[in-house]
MIDOSE-1310 file (N, C-alpha, C; in nm, 2 decimals, decimal comma, always signed):
residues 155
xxxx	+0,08/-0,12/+0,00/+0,00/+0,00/+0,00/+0,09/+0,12/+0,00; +0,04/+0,22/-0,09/+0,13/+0,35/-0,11/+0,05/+0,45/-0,04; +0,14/+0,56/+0,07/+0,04/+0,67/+0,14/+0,06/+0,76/-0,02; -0,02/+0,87/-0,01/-0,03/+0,98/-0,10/+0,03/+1,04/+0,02
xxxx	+0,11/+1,16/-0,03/+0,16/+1,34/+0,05/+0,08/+1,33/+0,11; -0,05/+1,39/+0,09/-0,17/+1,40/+0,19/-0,22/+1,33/+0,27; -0,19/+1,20/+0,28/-0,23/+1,11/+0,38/-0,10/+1,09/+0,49; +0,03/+1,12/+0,44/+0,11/+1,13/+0,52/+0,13/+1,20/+0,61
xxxx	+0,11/+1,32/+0,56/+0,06/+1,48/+0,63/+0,02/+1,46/+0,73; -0,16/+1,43/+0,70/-0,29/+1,39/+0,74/-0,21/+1,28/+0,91; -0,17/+1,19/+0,87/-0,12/+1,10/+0,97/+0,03/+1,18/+1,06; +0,09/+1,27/+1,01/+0,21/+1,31/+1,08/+0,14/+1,44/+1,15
xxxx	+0,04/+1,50/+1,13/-0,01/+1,59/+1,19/-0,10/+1,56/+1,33; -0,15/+1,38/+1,30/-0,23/+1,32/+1,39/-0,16/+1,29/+1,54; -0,05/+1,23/+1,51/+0,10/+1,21/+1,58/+0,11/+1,35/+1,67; +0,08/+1,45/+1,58/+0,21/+1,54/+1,64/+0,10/+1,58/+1,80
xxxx	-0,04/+1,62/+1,71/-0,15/+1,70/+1,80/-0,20/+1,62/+1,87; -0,17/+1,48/+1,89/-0,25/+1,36/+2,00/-0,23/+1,40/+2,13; -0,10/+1,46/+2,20/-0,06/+1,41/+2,33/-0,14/+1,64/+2,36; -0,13/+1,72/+2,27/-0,21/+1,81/+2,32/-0,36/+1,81/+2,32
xxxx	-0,44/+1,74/+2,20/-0,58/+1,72/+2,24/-0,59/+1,60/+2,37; -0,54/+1,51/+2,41/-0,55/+1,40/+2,47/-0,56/+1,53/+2,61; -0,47/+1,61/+2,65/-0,47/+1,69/+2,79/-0,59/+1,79/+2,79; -0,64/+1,83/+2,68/-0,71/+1,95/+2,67/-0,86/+1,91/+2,74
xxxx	-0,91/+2,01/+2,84/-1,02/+2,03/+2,91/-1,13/+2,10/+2,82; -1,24/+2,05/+2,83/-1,39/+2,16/+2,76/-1,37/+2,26/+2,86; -1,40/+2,40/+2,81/-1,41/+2,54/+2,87/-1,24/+2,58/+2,91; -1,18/+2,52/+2,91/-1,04/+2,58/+2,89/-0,94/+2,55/+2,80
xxxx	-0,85/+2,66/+2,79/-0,73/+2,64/+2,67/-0,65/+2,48/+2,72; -0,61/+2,46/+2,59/-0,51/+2,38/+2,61/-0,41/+2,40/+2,64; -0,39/+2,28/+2,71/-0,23/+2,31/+2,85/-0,27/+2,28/+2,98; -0,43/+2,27/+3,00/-0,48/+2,28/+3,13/-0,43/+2,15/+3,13
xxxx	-0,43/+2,15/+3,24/-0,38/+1,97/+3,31/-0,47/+1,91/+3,40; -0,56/+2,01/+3,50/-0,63/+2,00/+3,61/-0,73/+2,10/+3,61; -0,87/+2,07/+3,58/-0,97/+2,13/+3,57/-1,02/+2,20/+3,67; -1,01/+2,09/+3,85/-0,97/+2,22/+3,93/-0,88/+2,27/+4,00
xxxx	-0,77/+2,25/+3,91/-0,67/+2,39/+3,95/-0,71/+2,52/+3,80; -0,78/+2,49/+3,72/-0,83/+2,59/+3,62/-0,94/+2,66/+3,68; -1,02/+2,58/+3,77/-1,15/+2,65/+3,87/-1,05/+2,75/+4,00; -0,99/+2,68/+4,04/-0,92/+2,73/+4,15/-0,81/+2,89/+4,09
xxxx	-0,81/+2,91/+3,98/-0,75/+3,02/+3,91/-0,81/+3,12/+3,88; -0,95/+3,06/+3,84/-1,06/+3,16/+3,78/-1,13/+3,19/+3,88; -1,11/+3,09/+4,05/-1,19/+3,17/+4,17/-1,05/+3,31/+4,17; -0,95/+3,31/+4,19/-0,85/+3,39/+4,22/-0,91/+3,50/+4,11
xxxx	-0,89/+3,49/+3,99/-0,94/+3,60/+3,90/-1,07/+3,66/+3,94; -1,18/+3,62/+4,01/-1,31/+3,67/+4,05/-1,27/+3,74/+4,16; -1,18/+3,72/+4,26/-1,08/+3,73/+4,39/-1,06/+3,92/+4,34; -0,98/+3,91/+4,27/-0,91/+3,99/+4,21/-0,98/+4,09/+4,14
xxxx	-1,09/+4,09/+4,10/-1,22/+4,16/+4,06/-1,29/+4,21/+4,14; -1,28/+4,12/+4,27/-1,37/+4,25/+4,34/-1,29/+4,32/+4,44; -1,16/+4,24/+4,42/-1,05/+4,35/+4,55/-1,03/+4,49/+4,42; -1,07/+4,46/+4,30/-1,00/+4,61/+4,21/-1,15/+4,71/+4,26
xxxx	-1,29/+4,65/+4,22/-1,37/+4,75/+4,29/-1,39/+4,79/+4,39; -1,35/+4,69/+4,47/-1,36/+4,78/+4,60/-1,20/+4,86/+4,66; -1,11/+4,85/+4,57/-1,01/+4,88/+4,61/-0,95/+4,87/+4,76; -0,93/+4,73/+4,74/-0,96/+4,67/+4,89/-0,78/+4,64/+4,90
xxxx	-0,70/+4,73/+4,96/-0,59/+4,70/+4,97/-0,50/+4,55/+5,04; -0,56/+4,51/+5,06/-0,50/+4,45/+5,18/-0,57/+4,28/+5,07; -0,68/+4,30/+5,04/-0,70/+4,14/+4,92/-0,63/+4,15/+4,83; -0,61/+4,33/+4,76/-0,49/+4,29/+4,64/-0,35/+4,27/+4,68
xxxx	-0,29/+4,31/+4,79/-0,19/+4,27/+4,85/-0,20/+4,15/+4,85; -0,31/+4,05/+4,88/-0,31/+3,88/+4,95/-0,29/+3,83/+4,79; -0,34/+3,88/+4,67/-0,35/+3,81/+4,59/-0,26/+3,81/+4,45; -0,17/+3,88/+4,47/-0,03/+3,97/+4,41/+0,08/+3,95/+4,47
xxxx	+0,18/+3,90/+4,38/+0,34/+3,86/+4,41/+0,42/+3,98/+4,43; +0,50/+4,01/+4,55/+0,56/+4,12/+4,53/+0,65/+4,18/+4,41; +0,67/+4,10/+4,33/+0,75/+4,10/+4,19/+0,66/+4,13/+4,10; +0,54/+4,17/+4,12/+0,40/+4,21/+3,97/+0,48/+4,28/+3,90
xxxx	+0,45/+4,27/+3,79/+0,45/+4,36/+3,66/+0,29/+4,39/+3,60; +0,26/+4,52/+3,64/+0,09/+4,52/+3,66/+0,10/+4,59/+3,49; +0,10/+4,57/+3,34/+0,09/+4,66/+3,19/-0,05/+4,69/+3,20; -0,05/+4,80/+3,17/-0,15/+4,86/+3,11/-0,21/+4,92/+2,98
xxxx	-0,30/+4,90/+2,89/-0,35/+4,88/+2,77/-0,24/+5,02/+2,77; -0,25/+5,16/+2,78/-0,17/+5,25/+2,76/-0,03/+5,25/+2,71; +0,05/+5,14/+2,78/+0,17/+5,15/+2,81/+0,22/+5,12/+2,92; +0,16/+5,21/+3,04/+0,25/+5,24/+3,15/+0,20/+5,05/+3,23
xxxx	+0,35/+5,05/+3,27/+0,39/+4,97/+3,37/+0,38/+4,96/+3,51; +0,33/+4,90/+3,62/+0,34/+4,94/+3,74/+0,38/+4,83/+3,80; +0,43/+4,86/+3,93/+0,50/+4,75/+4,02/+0,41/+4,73/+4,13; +0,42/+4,65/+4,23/+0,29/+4,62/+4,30/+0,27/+4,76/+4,39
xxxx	+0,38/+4,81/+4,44/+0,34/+4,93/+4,53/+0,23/+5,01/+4,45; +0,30/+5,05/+4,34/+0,21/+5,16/+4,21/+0,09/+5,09/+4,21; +0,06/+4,98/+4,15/-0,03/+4,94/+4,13/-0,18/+4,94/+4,27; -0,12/+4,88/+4,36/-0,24/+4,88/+4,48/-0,22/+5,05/+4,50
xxxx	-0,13/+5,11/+4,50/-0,14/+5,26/+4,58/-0,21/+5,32/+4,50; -0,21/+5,29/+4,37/-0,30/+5,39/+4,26/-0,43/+5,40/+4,31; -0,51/+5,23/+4,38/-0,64/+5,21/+4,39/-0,67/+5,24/+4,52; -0,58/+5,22/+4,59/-0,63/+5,26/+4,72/-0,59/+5,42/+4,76
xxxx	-0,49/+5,45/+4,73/-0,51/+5,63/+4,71/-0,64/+5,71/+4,63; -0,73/+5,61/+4,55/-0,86/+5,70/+4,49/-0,81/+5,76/+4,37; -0,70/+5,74/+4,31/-0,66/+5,83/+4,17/-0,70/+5,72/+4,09; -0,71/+5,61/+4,10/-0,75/+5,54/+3,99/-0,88/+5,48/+4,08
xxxx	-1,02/+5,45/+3,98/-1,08/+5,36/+4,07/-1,21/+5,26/+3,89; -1,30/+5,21/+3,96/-1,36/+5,15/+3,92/-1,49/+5,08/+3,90; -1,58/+5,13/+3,88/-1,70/+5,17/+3,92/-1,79/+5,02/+3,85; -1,73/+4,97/+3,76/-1,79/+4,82/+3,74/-1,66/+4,80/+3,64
xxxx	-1,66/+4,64/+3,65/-1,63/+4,55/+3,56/-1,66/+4,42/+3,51; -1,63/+4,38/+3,38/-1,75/+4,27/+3,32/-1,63/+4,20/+3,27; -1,58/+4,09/+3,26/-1,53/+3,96/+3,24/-1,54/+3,89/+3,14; -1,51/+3,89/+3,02/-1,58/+3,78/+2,89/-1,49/+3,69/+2,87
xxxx	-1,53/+3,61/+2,79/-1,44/+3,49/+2,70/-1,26/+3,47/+2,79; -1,34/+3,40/+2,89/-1,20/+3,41/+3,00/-1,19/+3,26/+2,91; -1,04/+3,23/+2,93/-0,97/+3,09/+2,95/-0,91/+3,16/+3,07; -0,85/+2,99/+3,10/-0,74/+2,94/+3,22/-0,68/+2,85/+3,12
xxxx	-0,53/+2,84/+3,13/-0,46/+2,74/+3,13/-0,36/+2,73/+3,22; -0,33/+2,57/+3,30/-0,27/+2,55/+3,39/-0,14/+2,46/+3,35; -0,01/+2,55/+3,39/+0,12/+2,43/+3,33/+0,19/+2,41/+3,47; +0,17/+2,32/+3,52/+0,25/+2,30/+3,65/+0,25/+2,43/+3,73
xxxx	+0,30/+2,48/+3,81/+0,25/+2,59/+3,91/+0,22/+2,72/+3,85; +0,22/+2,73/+3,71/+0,17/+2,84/+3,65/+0,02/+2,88/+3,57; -0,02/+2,97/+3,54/-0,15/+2,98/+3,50/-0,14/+3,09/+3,45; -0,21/+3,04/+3,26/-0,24/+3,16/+3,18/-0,37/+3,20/+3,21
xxxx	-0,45/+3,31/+3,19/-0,59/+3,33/+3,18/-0,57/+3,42/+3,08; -0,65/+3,46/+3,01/-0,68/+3,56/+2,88/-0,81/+3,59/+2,91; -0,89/+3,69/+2,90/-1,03/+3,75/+2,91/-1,02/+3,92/+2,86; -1,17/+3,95/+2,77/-1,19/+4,08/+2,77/-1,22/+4,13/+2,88
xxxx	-1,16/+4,26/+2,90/-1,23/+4,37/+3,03/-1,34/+4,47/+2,97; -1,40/+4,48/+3,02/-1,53/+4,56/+2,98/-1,56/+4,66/+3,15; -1,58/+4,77/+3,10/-1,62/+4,84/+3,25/-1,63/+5,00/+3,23; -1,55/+5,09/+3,33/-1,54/+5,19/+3,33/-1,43/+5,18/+3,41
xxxx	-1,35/+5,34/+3,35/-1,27/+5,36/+3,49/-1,22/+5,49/+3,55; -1,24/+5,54/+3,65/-1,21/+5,68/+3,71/-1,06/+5,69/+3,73; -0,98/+5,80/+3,64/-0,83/+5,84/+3,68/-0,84/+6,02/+3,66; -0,83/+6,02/+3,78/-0,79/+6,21/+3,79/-0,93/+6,28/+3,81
xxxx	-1,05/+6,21/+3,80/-1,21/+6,24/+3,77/-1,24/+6,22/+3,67; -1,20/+6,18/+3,59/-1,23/+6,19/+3,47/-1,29/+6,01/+3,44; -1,40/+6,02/+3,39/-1,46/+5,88/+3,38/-1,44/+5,81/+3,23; -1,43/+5,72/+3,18/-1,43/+5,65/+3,04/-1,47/+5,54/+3,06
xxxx	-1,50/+5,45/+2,92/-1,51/+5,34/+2,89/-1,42/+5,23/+2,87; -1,37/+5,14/+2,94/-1,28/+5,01/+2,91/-1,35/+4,91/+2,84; -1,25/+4,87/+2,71/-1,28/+4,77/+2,66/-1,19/+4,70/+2,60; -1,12/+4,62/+2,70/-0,95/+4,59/+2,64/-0,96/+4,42/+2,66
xxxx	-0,80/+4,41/+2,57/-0,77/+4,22/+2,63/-0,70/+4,26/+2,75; -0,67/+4,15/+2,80/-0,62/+4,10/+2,93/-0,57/+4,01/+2,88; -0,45/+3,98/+2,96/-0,33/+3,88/+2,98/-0,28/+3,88/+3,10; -0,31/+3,77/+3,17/-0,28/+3,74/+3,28/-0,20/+3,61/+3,34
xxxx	-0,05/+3,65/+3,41/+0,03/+3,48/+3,47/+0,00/+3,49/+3,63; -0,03/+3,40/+3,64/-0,03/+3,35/+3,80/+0,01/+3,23/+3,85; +0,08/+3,20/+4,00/+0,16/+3,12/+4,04/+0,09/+3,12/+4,15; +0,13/+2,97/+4,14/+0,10/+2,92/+4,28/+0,17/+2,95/+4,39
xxxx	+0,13/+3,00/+4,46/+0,23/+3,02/+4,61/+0,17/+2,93/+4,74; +0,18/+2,86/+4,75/+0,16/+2,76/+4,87/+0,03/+2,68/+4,84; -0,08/+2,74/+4,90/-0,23/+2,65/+4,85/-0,30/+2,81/+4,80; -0,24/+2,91/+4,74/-0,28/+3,03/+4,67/-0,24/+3,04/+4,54
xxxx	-0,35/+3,06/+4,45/-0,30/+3,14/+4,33/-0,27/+3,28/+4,32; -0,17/+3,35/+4,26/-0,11/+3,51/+4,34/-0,09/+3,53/+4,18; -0,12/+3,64/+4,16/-0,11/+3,73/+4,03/+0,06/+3,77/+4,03; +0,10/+3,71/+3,94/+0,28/+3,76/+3,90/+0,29/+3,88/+3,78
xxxx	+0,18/+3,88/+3,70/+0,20/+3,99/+3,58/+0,08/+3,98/+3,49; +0,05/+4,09/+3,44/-0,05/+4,12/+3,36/-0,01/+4,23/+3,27; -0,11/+4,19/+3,16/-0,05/+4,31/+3,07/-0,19/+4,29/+2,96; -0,24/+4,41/+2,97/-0,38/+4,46/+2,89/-0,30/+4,52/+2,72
xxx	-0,40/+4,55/+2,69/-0,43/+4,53/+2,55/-0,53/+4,53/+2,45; -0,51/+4,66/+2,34/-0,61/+4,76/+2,29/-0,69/+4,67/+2,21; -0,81/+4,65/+2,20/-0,88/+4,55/+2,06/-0,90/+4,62/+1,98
């Protein structure tokens, strides 16, 4: 029996993508390994959501690695101090936020999440509309998921 190109393909492509569909979870990207450590990421990301509206210093503190790299759709960069002191000094704040087309993916103590942000946001008084990507790494720190870095992004 002779393969044709195309059936070779067809079969070296099957090979290659087995051992990433075989790991892959319904409702999250591939890579997840553990559905609930993908649940237990996306409780931290809900975590994380309402320590920004309420500007709850002390939950974003619990749920942020002192090493954050907080990007912002703009540009600017913040480090964890910047980042919680923006929110809890009142110069930045946040009056709602909406969550879409989240993934998790979980690689051994790490975790991607991707999601749109939809909301509003107060800087200086001045109010606007958000409607950016999100990119988000988080690490496990003991029996906690803790935000290491984020970096938004204009659609």
């Amino acid at each position: 029996m002779t393969l044709s190109r195309r059936s070779a393909l067809v079969v070296a492509f099957a090979v290659a993508a087995a051992p990433i569909l075989i790991h892959a979870k319904p409702g999250f990207a591939a890579g997840t390994t553990d559905t609930a450590q993908a649940a237990e990421v996306e409780a931290a990301v809900d975590s994380l959501t309402k320590a920004l509206l309420a500007a709850d210093g002390a939950a974003l503190d619990a749920l942020t690695l002192d090493g954050l790299s907080y990007g912002h759709s703009s540009g600017v960069v913040q480090d964890k101090a910047a980042f919680i002191g923006a929110l809890t000094s009142g110069a930045s704040r946040f009056p709602n936020i909406t969550l879409s087309d989240r993934s998790a993916s979980v690689i051994g103590g790490d975790a991607i999440v991707r999601h749109i942000f939809t909301g509003e946001a107060v800087s200086n008084g001045k109010t606007a509309p958000v409607h950016i990507g999100v990119l988000q790494v988080w690490r496990r720190d003991g029996d906690r998921w803790r935000l290491m870095a984020r970096q938004a992004f204009k659609l």
